[in-house]
N, C-alpha and C positions, 0 to 999 in steps of 0.2 A: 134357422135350425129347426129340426123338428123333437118336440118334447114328450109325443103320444107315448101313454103308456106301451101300448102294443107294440112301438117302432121300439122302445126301449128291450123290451122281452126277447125280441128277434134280434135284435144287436147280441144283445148278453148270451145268446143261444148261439146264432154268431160265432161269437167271438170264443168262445169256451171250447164250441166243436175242432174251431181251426187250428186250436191249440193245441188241442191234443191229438189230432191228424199232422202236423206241420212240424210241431215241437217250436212255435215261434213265443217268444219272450212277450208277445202281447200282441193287442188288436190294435193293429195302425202299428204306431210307435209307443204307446201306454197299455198296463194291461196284462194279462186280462181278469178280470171279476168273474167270480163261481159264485153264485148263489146259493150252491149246497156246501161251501166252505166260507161261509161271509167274514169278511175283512171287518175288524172290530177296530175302532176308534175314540179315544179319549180327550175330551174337548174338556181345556178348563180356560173358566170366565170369571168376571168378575160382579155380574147381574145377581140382583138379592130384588126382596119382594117380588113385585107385578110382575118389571123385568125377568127376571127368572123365569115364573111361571110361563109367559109366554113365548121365550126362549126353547123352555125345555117339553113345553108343548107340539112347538114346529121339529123338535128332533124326534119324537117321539111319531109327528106324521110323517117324517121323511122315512125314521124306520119300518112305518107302516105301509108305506107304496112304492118310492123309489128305491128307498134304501133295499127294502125287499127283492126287488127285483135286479138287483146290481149285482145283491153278494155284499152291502156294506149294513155295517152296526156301528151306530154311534152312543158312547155314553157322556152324556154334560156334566160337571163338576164347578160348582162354585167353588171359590179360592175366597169366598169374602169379601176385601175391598181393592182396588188397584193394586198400591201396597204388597198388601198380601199376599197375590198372585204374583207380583213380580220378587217376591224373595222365594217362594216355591220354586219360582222356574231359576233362581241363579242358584239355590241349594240343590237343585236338580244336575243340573250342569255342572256343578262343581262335585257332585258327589258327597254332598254329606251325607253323615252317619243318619240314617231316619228318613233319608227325605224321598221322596216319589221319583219313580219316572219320570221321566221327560213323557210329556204330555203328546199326543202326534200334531197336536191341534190346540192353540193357546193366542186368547186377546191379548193385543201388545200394542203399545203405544209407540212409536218412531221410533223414539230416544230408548228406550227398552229392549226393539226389536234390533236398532244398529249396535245393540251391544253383544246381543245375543249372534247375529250374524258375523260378528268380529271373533267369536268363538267358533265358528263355522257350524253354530248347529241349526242354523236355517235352509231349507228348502227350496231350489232354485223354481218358480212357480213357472218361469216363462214360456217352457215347454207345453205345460197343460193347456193352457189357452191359445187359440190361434188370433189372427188380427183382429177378425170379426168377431169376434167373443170382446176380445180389450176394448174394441170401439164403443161397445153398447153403456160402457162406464164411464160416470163421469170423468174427463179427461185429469182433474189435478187430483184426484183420489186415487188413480191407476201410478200418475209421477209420484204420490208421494209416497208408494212402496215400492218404488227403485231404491232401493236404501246400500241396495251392493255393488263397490268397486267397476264394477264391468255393464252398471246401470242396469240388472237384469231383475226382476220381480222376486219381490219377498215376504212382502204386506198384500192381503188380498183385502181389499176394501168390504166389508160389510155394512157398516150402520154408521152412519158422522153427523156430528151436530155441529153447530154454529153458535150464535151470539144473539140474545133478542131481549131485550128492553120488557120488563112488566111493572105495571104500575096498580096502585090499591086505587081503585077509581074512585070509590064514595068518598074518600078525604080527601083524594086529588078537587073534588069535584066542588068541596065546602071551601077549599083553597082557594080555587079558580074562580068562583062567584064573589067570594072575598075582595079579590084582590085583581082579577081579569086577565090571569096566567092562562098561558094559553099554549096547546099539545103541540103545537109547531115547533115553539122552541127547543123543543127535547131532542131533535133531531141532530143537533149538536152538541158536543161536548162545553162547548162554553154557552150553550145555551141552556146546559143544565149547571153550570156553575151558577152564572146567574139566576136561574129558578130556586137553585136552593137556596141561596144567601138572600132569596125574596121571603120562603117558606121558613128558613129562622126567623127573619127579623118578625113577620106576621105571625108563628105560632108564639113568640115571644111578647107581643102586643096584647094578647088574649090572658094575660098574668102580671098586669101594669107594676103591681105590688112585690112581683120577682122578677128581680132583674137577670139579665142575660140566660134565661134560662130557656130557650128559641130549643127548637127539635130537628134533629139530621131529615135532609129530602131523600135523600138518594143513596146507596152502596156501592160497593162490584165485587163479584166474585172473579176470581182467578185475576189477580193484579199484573201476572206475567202477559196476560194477552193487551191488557193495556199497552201493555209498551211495546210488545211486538205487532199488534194491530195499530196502534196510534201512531207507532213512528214509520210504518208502511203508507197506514194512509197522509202521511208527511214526508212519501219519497222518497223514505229511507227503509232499506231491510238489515235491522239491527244486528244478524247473524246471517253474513255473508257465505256460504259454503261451494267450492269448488274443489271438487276429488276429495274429500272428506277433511279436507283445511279448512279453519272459519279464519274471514276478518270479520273483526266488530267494529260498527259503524256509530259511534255515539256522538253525533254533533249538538254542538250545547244549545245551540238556540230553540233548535226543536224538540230536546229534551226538557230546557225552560216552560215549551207548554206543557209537556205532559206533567211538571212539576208543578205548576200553575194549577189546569185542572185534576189534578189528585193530592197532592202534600197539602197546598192552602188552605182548602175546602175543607180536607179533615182536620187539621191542627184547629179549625175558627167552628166547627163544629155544624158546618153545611152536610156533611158527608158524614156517613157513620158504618162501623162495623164491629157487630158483639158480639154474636153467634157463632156458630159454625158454617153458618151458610146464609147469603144474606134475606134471603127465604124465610129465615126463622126472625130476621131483625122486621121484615112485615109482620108478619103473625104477632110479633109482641108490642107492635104501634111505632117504634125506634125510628122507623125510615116509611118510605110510603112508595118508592121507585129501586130498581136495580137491573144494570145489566147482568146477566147471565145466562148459563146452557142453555140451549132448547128443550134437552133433558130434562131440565130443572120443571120444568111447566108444571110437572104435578105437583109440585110440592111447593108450589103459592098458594098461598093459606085460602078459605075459605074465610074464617074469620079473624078479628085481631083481638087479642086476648093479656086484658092487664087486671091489675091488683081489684080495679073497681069495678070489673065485670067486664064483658064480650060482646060483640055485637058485627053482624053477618059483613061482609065487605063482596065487593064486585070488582074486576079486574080490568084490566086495558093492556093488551100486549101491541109494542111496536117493533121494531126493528133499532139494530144497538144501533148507537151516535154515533155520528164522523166528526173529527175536528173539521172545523171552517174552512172550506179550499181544499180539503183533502177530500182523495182519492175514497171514491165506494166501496171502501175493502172492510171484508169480515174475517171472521178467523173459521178455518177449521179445522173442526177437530175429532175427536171418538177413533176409539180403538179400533182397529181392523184385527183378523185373522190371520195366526202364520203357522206355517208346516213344520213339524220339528224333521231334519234330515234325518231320513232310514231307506226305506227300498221302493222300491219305483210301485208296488204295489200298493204302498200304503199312502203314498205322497199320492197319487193317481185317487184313491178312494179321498183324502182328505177334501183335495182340491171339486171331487163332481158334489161335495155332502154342501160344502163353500158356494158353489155355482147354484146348486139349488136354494139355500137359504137367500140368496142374492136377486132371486127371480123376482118381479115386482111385486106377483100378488104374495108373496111370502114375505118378503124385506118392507112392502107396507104397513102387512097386519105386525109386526114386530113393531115398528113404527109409529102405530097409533097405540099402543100399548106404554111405550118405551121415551115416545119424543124423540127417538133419531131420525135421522133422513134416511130413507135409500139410497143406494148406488150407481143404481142404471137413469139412463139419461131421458129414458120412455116414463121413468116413476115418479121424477121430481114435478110434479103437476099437480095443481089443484082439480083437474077434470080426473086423471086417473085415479088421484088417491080416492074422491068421491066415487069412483067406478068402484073400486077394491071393496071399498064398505059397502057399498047398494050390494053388489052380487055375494059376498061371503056375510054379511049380516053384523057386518062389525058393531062393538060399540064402543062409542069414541068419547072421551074426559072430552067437556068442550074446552078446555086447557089445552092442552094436547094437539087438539086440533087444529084452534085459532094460531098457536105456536108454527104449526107446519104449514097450513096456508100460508100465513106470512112469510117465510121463508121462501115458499114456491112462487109468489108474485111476485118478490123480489129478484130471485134467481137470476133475469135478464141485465139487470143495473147491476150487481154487484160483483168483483170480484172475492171467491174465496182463497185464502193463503197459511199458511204454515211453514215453520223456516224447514230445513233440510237437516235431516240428521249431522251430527258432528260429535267425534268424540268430548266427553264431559261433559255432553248438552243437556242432560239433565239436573247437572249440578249449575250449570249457567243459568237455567230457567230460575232455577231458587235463589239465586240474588235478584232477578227484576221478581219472583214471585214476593221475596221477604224485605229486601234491604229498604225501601223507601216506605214499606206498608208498616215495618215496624217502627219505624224510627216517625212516622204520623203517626201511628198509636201514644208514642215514648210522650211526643212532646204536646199532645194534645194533653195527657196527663198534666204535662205543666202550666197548662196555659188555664185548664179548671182550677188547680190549686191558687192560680194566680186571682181569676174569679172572685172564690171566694176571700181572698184579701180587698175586695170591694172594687177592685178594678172594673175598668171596661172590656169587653172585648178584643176592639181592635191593640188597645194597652199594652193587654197581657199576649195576645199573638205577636205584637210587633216584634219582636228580636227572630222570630222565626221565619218571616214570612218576606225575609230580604233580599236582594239580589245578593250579598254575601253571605246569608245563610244555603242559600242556593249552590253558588260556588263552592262552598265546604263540602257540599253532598255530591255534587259532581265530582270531585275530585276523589271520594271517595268511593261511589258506585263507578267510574272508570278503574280505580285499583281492583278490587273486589271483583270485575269481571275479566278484568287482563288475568290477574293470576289463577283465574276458576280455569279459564280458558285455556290458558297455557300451564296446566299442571303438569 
């Protein structure tokens, strides 16, 4: 395809002349854009801070060259947090008293956008793109905004992140000369069980005179992709969906492991979570490793910061754990972009504003900003993204960076996955996100109280940590997602 500005001008000139000679509804089959009547546009997101700015910086250039040249204006709008963008856009929809427009242009998440297209106010995108266009995107980020009946495009992929492991290296590192832990094991989920029930028992070694009083190794943000990654990569797709039916697949032995490495660890105090983000449990000394977003990168601390002072820390990012014998699969995820349905002129200006932001050298610089990935299948490289910064002058968090190499070296070995939309599937997500995260919080409460009654450890865990306390909790996270499901 060709992008020249000049080939654009002449198009648009083009295409405007023939319009008004011919009286045809557009140029080609879309169309057409007046430059002296520019087509205005309202994009709401849910990017705060950096993100934002450099969000609304690239709209700000697109108004300034293409957009100019098309006939389109685009204006950007933070909604705040996810959340908050998605009760705007159902008070939209639904017409409450106060509430905005329906936006033309609005980040949606799967499960947000198949709700919103069940109301039919999504934009059939399939039209705007020809094949050669689809091709250039990564192929499971194009499927997974098939979100409509007739499998036709809805979700326009823009920015997705994945899953990647970071670690405080200078304590990792007092640990590992300790004791002769070693970064190989992390690669696995039970090779971080076991690391951290090393990294107790040893930070607990260092306070002879207080007993059991050993320090969490590790966290995880988002507990839902635990289980929706972990039982993939165990062969299992937890949220089966054909023609928008789900079966759920919860076979107990391989839910045993993810019971194993998640409930155990936390109730015996291997695994920890205090914050808000496990991000913040480094920064405060709590934990020393966590999987999470690629997003996330910025926001691992620089330093770690307690009652007795502070002091500078260094990082180690890897790539997230597979269970043992499972499958190389990561999760993905980040919002993509969708059309709200109106007239072919505005749906036609949304989707060229989309294709542009989506170009490499644009979808990168957002990227090194941001920690998403790009979409096109030329961007995801460690040689390109380094092209994109040498020629525009980027400047890159080495967080940030290290986070998106990793991912791109990897890219070859791993598969990325996310279930398929299903009705209630956002309520389904909140039991694997809550129901075992909290009920580890509940009883590790009990198991400190126990502690302090001068117990042991293993003592005060044991009534929890049994093959029929297990049973109990199966039987009841199988309730709990039968009737979510089948509401």
């Amino acid at each position: 395809m060709i992008h020249s500005n000049n080939f654009r001008k002449k198009l648009g000139i083009f295409c405007f002349a023939s319009t008004v000679a011919l009286g045809l509804a557009g140029c080609g089959e879309k169309g057409p854009l007046d430059p002296k009547n520019p087509v205005s546009l309202t994009v709401w997101h849910y990017y705060n801070g950096s993100q934002q700015v450099a969000f609304d910086a690239l709209v700000e250039e697109f108004n300034d060259t293409v957009g100019r040249e098309q006939g389109i204006y685009v204006q950007s709008f933070s909604q705040g947090s996810v959340s908050d963008l998605e009760t705007a856009v159902r008070d939209s929809i639904a017409g409450k008293v106060g509430a905005d427009a329906m936006p033309d242009i609005f980040s949606s998440y799967a499960d947000t956008a198949y709700e919103v297209e069940q109301a039919g106010a999504l934009a059939d995108l399939s039209g705007y793109l020809d094949e050669e266009e689809l091709e250039q995107y990564v192929d499971s980020y194009i499927e997974e905004g098939r979100i409509a009946s007739d499998g036709s495009l809805r979700i326009f992929p823009t920015a997705k992140s994945t899953e990647i492991m970071m670690i405080n290296k200078t304590d990792w590192e007092k640990f590992a000369d300790a004791t002769g832990a070693s970064l190989d094991t992390l690669a696995t989920m039970e090779g971080i069980t076991a690391t951290a029930q090393a990294y107790y028992e040893w930070t607990d070694s260092l306070t002879p005179d207080i007993p059991e009083d050993g320090k969490a190794f590790y966290g995880r943000d988002a507990v839902a992709n635990y289980f929706i990654i972990g039982m993939q990569q165990l062969g299992v797709e937890i949220f089966q969906v054909e023609n928008g039916a789900v079966t759920l697949n919860v076979p107990k032995e391989e839910l045993y492991r993810l019971w194993e490495n998640y409930y155990v660890p936390m109730v015996k105090g291997y695994f920890g979570a205090y914050g808000s983000f496990r991000s913040d449990d480094v920064k405060t000394g709590d934990i020393l490793a966590y999987t999470g977003s690629t997003s996330s990168a910025m926001y691992f601390p620089d330093q770690v910061e307690q009652d007795n002072g502070s002091y500078d820390i260094e990082y180690i990012v890897m790539t997230a754990p597979v269970f043992e014998g499972g499958k190389q699969c990561a999760v993905q995820q980040g919002a993509g972009m969708v059309v709200s349905k109106s007239d072919e002129q505005h749906e036609y200006a949304a989707v060229e504003f989309l294709k542009w932001f989506t170009k490499t050298e644009n979808n990168l610089e957002f990227g090194c900003v941001s920690g998403y990935l790009p979409v096109l299948k030329e961007a995801s490289s460690v040689e390109k993204l380094d092209q994109v910064i040498a020629e525009q002058q980027l400047t890159v968090a080495p967080k940030t960076y290290d986070c998106l190499t990793a991912i791109f070296q990897e890219m070859d070995n791993m598969v990325l996955y996310t279930n398929k939309s299903f009705e209630n599937g956002s309520a389904a997500r909140k039991i694997l996100e809550y129901h075992l995260a909290d009920k580890a919080v509940e009883d590790r409460s009990a198991v400190m109280a126990a502690l302090e009654q001068g117990g042991s450890l293993e003592e005060a865990a044991a009534p929890y940590v049994t093959r029929e306390a297990f049973e109990e909790w199966y039987l009841s996270f199988c309730d709990a997602l039968n009737s979510t499901v089948n509401n």
